[in-house]
SEFIZA-3560 file (N, C-alpha, C; in Angstrom, 3 decimals):
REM SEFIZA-3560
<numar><xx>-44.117</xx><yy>-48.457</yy><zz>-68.777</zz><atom>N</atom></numar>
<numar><xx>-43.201</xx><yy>-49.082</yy><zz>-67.881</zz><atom>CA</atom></numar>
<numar><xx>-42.466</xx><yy>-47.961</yy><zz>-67.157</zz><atom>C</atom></numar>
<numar><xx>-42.539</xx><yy>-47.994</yy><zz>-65.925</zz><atom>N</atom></numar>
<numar><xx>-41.826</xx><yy>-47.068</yy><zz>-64.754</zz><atom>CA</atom></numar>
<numar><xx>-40.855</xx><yy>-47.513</yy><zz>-63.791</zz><atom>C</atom></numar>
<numar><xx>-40.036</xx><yy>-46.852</yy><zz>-63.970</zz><atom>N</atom></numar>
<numar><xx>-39.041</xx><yy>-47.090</yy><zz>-62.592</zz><atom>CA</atom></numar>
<numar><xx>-38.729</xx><yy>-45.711</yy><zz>-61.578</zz><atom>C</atom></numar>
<numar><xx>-39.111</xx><yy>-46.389</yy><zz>-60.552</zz><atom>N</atom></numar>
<numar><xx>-39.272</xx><yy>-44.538</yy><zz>-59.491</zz><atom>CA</atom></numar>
<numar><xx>-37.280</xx><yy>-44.849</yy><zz>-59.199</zz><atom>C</atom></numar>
<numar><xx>-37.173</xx><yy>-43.524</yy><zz>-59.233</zz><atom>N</atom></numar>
<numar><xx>-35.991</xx><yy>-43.249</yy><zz>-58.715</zz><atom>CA</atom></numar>
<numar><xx>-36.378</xx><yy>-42.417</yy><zz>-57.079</zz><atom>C</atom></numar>
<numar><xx>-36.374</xx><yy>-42.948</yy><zz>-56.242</zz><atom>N</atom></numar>
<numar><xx>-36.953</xx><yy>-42.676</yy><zz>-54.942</zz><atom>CA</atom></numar>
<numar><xx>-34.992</xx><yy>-41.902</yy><zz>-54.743</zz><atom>C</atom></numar>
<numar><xx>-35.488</xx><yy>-40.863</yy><zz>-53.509</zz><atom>N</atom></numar>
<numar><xx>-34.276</xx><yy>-40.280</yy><zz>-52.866</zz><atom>CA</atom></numar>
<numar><xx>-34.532</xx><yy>-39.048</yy><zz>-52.973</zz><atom>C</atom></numar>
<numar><xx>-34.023</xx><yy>-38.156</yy><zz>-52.616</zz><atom>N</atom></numar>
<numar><xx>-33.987</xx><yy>-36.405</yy><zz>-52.147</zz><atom>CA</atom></numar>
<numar><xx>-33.654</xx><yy>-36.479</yy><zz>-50.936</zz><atom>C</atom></numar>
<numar><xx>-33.653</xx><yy>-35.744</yy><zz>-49.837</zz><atom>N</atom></numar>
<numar><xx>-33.454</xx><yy>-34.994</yy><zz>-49.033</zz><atom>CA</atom></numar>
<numar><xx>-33.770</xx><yy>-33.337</yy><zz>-48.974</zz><atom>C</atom></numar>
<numar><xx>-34.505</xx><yy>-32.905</yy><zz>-47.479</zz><atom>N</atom></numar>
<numar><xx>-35.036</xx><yy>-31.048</yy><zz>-47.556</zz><atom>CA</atom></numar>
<numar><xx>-33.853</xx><yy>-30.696</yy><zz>-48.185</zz><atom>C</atom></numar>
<numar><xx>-32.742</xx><yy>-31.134</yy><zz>-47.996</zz><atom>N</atom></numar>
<numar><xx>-31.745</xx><yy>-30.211</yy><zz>-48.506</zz><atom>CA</atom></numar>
<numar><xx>-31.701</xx><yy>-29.882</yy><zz>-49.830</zz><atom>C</atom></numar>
<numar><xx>-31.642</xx><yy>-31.205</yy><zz>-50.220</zz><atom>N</atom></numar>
<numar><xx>-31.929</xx><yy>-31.334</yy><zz>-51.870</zz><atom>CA</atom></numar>
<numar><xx>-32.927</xx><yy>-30.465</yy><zz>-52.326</zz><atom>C</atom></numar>
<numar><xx>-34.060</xx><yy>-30.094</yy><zz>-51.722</zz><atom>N</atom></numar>
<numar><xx>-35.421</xx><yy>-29.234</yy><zz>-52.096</zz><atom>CA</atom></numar>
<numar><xx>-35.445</xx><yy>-28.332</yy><zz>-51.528</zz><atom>C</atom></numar>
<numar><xx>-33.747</xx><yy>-27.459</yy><zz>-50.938</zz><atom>N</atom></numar>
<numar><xx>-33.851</xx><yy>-26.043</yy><zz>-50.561</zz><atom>CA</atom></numar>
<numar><xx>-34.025</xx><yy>-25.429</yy><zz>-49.020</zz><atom>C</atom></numar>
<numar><xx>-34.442</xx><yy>-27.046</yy><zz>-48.187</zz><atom>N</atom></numar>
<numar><xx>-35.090</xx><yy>-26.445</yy><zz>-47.051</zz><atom>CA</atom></numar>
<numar><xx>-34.081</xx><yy>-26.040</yy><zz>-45.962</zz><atom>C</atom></numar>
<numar><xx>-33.162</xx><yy>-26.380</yy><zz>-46.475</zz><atom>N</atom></numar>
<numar><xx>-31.641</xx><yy>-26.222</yy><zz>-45.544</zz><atom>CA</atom></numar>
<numar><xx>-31.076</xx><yy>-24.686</yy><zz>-46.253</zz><atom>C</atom></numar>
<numar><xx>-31.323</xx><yy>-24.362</yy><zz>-47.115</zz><atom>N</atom></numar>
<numar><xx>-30.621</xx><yy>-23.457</yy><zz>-47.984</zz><atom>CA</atom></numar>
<numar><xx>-30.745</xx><yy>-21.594</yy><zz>-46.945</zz><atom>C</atom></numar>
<numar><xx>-30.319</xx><yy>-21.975</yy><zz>-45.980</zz><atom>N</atom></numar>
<numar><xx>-30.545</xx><yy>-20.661</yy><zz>-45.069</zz><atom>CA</atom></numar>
<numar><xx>-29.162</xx><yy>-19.993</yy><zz>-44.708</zz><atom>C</atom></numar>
<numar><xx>-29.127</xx><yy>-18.876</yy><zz>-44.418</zz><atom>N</atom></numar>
<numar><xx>-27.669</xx><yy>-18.304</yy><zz>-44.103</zz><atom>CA</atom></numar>
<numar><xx>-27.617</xx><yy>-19.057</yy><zz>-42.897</zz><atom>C</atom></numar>
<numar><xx>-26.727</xx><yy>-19.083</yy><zz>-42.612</zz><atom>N</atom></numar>
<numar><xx>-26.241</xx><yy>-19.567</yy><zz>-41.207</zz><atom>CA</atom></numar>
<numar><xx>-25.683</xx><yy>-19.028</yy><zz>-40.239</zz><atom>C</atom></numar>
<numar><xx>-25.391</xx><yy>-17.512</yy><zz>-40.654</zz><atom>N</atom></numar>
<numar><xx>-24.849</xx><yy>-16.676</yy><zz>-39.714</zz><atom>CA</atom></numar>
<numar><xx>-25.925</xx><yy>-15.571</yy><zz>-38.793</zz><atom>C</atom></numar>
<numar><xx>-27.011</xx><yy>-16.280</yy><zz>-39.279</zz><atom>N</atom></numar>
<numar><xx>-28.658</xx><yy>-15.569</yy><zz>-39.048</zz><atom>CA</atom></numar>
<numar><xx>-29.012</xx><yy>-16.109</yy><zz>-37.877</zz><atom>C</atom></numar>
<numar><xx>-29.692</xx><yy>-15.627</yy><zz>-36.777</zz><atom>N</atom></numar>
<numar><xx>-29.942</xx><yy>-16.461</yy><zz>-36.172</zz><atom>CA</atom></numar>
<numar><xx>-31.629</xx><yy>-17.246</yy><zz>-36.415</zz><atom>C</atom></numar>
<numar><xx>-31.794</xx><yy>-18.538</yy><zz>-36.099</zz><atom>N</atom></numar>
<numar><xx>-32.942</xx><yy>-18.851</yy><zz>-36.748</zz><atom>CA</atom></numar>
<numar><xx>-34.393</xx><yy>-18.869</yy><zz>-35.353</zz><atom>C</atom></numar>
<numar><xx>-35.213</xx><yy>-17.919</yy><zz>-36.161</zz><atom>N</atom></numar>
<numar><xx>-36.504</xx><yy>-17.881</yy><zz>-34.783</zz><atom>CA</atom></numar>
<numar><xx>-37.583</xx><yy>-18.587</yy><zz>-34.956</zz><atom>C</atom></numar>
<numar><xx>-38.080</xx><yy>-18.933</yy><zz>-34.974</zz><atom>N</atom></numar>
<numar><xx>-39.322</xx><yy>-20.022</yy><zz>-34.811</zz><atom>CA</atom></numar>
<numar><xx>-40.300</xx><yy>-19.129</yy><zz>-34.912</zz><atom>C</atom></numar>
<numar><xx>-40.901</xx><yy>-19.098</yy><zz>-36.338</zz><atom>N</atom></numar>
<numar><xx>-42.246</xx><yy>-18.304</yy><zz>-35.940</zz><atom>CA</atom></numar>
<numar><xx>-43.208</xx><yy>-18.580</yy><zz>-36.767</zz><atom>C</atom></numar>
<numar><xx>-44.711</xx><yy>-18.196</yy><zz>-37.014</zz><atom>N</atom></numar>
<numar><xx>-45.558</xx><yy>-18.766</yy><zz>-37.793</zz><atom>CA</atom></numar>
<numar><xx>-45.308</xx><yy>-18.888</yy><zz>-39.257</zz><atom>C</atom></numar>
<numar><xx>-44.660</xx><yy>-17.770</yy><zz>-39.558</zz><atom>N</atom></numar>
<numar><xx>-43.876</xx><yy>-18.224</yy><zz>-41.159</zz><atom>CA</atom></numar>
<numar><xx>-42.683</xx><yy>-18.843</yy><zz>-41.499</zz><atom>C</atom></numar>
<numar><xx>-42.069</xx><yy>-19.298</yy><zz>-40.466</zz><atom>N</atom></numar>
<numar><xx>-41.345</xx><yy>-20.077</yy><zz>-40.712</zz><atom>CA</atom></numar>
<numar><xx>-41.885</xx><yy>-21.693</yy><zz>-41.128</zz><atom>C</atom></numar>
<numar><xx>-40.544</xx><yy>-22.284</yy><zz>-41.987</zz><atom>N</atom></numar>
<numar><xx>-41.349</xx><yy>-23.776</yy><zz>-42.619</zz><atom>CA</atom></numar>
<numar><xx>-41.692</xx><yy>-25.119</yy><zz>-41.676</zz><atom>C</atom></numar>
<numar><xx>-42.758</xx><yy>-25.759</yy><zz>-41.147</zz><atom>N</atom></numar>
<numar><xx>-42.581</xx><yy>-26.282</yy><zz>-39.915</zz><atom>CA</atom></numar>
<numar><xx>-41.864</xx><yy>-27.832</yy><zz>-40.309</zz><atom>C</atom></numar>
<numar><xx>-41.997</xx><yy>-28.174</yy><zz>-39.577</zz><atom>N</atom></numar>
<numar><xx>-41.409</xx><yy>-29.808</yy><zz>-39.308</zz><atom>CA</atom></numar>
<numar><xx>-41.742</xx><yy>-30.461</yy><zz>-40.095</zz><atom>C</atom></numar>
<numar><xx>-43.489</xx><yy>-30.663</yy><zz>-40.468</zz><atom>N</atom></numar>
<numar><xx>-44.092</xx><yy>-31.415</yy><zz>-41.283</zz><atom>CA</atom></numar>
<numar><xx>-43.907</xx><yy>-31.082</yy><zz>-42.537</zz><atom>C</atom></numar>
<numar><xx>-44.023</xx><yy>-29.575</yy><zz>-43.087</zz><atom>N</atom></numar>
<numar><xx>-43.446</xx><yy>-29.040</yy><zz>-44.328</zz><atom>CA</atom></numar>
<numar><xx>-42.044</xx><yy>-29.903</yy><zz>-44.934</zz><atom>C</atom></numar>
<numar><xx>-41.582</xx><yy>-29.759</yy><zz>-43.827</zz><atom>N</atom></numar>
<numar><xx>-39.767</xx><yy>-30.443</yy><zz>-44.018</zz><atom>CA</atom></numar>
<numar><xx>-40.207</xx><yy>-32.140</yy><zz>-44.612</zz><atom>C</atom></numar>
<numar><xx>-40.759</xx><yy>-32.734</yy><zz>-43.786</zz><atom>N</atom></numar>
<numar><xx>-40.878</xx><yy>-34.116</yy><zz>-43.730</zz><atom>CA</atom></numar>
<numar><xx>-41.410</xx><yy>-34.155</yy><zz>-44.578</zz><atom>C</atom></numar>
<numar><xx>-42.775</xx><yy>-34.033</yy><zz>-45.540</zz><atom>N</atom></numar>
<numar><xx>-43.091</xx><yy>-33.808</yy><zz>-46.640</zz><atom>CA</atom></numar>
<numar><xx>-42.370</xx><yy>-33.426</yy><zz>-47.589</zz><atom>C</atom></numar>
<numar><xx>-41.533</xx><yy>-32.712</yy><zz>-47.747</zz><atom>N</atom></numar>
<numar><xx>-40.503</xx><yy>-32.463</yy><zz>-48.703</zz><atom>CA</atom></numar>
<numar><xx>-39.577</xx><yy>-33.717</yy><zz>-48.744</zz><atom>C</atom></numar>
<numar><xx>-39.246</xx><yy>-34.689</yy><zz>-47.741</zz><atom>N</atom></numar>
<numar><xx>-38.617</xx><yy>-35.209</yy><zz>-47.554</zz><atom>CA</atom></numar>
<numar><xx>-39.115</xx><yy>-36.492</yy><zz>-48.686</zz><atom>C</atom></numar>
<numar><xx>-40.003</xx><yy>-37.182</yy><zz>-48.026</zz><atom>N</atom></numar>
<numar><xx>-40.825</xx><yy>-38.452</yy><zz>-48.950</zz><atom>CA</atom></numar>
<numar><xx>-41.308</xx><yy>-37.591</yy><zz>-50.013</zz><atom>C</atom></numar>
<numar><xx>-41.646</xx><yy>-36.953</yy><zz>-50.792</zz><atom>N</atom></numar>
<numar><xx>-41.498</xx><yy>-36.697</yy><zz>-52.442</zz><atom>CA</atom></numar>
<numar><xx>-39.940</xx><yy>-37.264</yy><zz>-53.034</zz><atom>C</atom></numar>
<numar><xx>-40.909</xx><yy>-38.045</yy><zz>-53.816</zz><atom>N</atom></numar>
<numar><xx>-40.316</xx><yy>-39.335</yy><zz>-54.937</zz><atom>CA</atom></numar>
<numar><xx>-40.674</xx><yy>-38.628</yy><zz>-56.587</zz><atom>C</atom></numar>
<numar><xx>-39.545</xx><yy>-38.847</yy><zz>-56.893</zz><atom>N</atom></numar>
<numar><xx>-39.505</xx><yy>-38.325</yy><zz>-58.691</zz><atom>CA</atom></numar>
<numar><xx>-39.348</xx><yy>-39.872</yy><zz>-59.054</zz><atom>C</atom></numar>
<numar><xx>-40.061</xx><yy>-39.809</yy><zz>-60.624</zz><atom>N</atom></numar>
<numar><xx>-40.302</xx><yy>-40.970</yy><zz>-60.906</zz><atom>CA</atom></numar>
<numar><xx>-39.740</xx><yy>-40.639</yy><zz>-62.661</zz><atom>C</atom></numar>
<numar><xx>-39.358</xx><yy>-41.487</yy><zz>-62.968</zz><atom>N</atom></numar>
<numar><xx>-38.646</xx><yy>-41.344</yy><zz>-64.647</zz><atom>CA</atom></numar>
<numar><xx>-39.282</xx><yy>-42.824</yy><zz>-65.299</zz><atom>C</atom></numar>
<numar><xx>-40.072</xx><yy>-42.578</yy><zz>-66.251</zz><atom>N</atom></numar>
<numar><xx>-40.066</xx><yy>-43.319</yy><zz>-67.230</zz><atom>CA</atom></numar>
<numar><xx>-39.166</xx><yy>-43.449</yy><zz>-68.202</zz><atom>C</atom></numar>
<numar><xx>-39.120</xx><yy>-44.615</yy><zz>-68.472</zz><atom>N</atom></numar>
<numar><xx>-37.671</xx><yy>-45.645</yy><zz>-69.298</zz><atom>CA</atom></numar>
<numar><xx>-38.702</xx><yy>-46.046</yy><zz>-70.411</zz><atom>C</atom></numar>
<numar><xx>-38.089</xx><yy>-45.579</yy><zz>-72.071</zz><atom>N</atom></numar>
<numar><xx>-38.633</xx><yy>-46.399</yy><zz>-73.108</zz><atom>CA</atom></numar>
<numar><xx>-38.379</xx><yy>-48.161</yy><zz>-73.111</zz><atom>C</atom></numar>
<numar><xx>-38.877</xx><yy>-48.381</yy><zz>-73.751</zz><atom>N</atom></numar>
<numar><xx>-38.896</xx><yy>-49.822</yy><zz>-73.947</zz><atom>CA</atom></numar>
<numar><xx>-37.460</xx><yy>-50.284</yy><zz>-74.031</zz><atom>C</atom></numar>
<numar><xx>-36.758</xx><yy>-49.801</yy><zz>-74.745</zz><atom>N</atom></numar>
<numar><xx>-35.768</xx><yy>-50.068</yy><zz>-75.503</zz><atom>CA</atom></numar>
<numar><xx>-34.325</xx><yy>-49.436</yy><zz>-74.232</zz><atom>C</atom></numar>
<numar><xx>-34.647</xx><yy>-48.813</yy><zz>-73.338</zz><atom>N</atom></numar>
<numar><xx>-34.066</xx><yy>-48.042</yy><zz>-72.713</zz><atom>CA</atom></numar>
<numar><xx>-34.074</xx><yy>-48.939</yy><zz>-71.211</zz><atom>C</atom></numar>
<numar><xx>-35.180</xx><yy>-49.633</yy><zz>-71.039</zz><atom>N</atom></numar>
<numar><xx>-35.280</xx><yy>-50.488</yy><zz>-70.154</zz><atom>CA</atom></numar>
<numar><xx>-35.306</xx><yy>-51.713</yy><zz>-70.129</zz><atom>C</atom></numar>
<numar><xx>-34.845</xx><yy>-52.306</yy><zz>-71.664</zz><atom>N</atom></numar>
<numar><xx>-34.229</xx><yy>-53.484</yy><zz>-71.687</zz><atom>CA</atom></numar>
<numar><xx>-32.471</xx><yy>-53.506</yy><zz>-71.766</zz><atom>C</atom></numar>
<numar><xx>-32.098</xx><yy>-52.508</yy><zz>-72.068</zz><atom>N</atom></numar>
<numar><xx>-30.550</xx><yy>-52.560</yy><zz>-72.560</zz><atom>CA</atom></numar>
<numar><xx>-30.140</xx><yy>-51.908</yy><zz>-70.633</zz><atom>C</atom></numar>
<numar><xx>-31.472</xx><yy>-51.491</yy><zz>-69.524</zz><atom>N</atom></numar>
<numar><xx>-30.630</xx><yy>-51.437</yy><zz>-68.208</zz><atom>CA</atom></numar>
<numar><xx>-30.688</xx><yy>-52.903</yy><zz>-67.863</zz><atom>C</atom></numar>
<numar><xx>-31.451</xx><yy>-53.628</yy><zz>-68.193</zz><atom>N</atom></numar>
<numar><xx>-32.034</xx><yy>-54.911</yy><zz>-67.611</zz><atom>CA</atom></numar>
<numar><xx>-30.503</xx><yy>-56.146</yy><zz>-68.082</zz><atom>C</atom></numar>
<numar><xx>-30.379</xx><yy>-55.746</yy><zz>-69.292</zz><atom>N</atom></numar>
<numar><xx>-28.968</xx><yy>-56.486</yy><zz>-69.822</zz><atom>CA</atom></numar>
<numar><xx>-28.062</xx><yy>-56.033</yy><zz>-69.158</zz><atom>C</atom></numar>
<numar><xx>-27.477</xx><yy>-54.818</yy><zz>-68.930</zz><atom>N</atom></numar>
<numar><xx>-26.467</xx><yy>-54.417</yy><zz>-68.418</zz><atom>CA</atom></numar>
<numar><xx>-26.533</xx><yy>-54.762</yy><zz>-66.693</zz><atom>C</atom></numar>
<numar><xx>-27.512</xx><yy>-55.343</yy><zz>-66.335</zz><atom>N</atom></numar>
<numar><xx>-27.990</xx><yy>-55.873</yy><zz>-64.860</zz><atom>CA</atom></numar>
<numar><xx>-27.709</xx><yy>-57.238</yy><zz>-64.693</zz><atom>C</atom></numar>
<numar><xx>-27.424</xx><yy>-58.058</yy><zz>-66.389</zz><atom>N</atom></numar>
<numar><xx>-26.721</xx><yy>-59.041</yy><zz>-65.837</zz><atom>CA</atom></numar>
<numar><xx>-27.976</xx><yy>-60.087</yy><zz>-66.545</zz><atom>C</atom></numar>
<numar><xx>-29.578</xx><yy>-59.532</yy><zz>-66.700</zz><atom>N</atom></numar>
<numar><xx>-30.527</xx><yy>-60.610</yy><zz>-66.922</zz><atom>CA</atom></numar>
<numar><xx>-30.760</xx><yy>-61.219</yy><zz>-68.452</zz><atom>C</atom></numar>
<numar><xx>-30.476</xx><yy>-62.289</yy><zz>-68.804</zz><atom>N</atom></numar>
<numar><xx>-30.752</xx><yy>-62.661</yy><zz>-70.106</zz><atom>CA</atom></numar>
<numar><xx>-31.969</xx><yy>-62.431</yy><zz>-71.082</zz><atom>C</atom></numar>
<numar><xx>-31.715</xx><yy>-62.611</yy><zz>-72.232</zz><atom>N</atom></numar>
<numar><xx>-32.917</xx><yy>-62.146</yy><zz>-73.129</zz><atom>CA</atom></numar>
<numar><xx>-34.085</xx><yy>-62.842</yy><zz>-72.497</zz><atom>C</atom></numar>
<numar><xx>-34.317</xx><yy>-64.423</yy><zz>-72.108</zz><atom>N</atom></numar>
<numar><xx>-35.656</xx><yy>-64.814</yy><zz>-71.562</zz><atom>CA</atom></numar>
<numar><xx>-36.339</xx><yy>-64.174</yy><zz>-70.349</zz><atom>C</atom></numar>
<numar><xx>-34.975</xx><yy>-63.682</yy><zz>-69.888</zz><atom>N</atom></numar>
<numar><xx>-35.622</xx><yy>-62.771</yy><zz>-68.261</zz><atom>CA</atom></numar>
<numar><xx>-36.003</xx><yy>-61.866</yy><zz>-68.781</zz><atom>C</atom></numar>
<numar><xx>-35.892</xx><yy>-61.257</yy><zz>-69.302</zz><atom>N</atom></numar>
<numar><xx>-36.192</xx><yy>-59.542</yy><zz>-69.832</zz><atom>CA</atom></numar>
<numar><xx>-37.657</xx><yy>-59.879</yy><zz>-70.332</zz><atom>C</atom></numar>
<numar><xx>-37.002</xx><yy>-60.720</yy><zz>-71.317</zz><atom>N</atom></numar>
<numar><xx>-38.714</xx><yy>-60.927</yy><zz>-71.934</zz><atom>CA</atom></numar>
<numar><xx>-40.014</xx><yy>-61.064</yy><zz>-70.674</zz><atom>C</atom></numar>
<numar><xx>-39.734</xx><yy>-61.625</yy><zz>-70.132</zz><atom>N</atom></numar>
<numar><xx>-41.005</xx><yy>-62.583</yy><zz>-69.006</zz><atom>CA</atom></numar>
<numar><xx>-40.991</xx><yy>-60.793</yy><zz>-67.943</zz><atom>C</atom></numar>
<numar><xx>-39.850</xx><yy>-60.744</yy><zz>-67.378</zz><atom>N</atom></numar>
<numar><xx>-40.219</xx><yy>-59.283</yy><zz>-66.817</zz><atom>CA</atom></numar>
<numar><xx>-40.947</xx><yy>-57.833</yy><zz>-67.445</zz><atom>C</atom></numar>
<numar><xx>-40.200</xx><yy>-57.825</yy><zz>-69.422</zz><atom>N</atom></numar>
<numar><xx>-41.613</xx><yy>-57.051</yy><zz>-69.782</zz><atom>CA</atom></numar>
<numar><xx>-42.564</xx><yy>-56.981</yy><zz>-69.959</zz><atom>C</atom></numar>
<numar><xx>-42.608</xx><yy>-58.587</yy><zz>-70.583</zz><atom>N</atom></numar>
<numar><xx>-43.734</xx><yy>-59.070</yy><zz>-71.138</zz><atom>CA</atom></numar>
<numar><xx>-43.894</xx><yy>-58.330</yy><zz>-72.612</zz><atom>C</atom></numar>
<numar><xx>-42.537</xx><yy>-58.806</yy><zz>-73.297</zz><atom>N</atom></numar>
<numar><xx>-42.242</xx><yy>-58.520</yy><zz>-74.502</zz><atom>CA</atom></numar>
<numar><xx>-42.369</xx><yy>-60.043</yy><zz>-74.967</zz><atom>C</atom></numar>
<numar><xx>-42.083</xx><yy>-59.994</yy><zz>-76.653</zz><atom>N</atom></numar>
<numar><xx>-41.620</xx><yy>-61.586</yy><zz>-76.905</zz><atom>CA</atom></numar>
<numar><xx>-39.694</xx><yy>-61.276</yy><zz>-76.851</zz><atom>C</atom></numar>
<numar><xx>-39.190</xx><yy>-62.774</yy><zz>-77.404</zz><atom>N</atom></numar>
<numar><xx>-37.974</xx><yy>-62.726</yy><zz>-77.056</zz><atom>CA</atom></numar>
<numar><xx>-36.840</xx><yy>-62.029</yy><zz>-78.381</zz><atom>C</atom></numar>
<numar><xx>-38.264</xx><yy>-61.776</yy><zz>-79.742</zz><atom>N</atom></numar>
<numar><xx>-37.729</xx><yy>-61.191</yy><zz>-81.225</zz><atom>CA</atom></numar>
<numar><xx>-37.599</xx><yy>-59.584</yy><zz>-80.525</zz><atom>C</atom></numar>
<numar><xx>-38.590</xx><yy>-59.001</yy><zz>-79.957</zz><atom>N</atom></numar>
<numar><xx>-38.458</xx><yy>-57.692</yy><zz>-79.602</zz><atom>CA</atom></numar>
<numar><xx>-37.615</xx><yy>-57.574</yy><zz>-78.962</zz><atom>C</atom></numar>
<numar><xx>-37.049</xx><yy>-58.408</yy><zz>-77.821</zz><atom>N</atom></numar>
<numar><xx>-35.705</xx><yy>-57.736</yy><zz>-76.970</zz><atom>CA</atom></numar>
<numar><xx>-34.898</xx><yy>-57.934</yy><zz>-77.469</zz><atom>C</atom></numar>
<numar><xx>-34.633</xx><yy>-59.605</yy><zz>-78.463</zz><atom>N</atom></numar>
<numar><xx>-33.109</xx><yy>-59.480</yy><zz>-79.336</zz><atom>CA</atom></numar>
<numar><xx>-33.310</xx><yy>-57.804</yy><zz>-80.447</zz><atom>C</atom></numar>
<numar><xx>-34.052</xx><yy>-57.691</yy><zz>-80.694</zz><atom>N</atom></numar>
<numar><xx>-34.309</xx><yy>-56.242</yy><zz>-81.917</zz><atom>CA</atom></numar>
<numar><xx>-33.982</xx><yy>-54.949</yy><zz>-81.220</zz><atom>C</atom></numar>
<numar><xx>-34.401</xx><yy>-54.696</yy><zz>-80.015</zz><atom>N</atom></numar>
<numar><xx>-33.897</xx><yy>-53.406</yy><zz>-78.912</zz><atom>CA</atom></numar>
<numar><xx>-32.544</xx><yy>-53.931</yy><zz>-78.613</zz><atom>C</atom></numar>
<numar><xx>-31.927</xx><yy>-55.195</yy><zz>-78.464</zz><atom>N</atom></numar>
<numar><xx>-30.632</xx><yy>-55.165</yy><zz>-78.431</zz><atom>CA</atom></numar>
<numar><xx>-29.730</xx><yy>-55.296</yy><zz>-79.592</zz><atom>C</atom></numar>
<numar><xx>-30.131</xx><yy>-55.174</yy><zz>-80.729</zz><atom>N</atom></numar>
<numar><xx>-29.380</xx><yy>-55.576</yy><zz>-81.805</zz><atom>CA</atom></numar>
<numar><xx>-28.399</xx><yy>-56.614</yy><zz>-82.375</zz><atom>C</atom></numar>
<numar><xx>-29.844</xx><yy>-57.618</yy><zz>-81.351</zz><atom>N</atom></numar>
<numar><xx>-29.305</xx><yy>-59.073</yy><zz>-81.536</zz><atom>CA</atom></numar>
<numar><xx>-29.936</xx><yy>-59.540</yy><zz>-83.026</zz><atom>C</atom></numar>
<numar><xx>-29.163</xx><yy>-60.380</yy><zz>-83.452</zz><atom>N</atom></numar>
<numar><xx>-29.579</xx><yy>-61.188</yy><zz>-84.982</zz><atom>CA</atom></numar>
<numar><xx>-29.884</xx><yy>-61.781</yy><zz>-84.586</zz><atom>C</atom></numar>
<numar><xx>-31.385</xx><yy>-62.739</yy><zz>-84.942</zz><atom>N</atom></numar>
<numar><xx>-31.005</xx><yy>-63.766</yy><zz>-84.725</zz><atom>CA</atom></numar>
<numar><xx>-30.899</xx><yy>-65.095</yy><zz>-86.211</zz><atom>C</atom></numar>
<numar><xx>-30.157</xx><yy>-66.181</yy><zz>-85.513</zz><atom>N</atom></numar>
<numar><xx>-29.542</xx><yy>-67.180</yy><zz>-86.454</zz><atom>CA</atom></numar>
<numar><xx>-30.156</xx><yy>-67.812</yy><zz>-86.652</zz><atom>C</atom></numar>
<numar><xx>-30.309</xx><yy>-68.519</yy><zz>-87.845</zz><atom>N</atom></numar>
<numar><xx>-31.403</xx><yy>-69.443</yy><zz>-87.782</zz><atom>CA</atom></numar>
<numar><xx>-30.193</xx><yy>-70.545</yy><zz>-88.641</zz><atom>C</atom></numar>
<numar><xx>-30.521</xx><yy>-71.531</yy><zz>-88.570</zz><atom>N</atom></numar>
<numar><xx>-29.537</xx><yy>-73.032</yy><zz>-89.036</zz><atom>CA</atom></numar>
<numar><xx>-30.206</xx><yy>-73.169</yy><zz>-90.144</zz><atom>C</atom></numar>
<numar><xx>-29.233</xx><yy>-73.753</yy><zz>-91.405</zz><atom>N</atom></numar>
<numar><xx>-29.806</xx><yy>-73.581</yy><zz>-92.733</zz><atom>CA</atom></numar>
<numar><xx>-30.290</xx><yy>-75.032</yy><zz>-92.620</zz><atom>C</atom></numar>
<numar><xx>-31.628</xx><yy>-74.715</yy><zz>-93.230</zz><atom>N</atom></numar>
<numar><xx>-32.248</xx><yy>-76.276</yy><zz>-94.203</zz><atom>CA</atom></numar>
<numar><xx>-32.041</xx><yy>-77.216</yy><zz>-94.695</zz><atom>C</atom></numar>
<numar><xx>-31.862</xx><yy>-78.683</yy><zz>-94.383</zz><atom>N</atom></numar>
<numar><xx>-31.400</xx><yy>-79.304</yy><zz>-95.499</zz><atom>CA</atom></numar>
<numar><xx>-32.551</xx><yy>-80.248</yy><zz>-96.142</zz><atom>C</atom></numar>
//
């Protein structure tokens, strides 16, 4: 189970990181446009344990049956990653 954390910016990846009191020349070694823009759309992606991506899914507000049907867990495994009991009504 994956959740991309999409976002950066060149800056974020250095491409801004130039003196500024330099003046800047345009030349074949310099980084071009497309270099930049490419730096730009690179997406880091973080995998979430099981247990790590049901307790964001709760804190999002979605109940144990949502969680379940969105992991495609049963509903004993997400009460158990949440350290839910569950009750059962005594016998008579």
């Amino acid at each position: 189970m994956a959740t991309p954390i999409l976002g950066g910016t060149a800056f974020d990846f250095g491409v801004a990181a130039q003196d500024p009191t330099q003046p800047q020349n345009v030349t074949a070694s310099a980084p071009s446009v497309q270099q930049a823009i490419n730096l730009e759309s690179a997406a880091d992606t973080v995998s979430l344990s099981d247990g790590a991506q049901i307790r964001l899914l709760r804190t999002q507000g979605q109940t144990v049956p949502q969680i379940a049907a969105n992991t495609a867990l049963s509903t004993q495994a997400v009460n158990s990653y949440l350290g839910i009991a569950e009750t059962t009504s005594p016998q008579k």
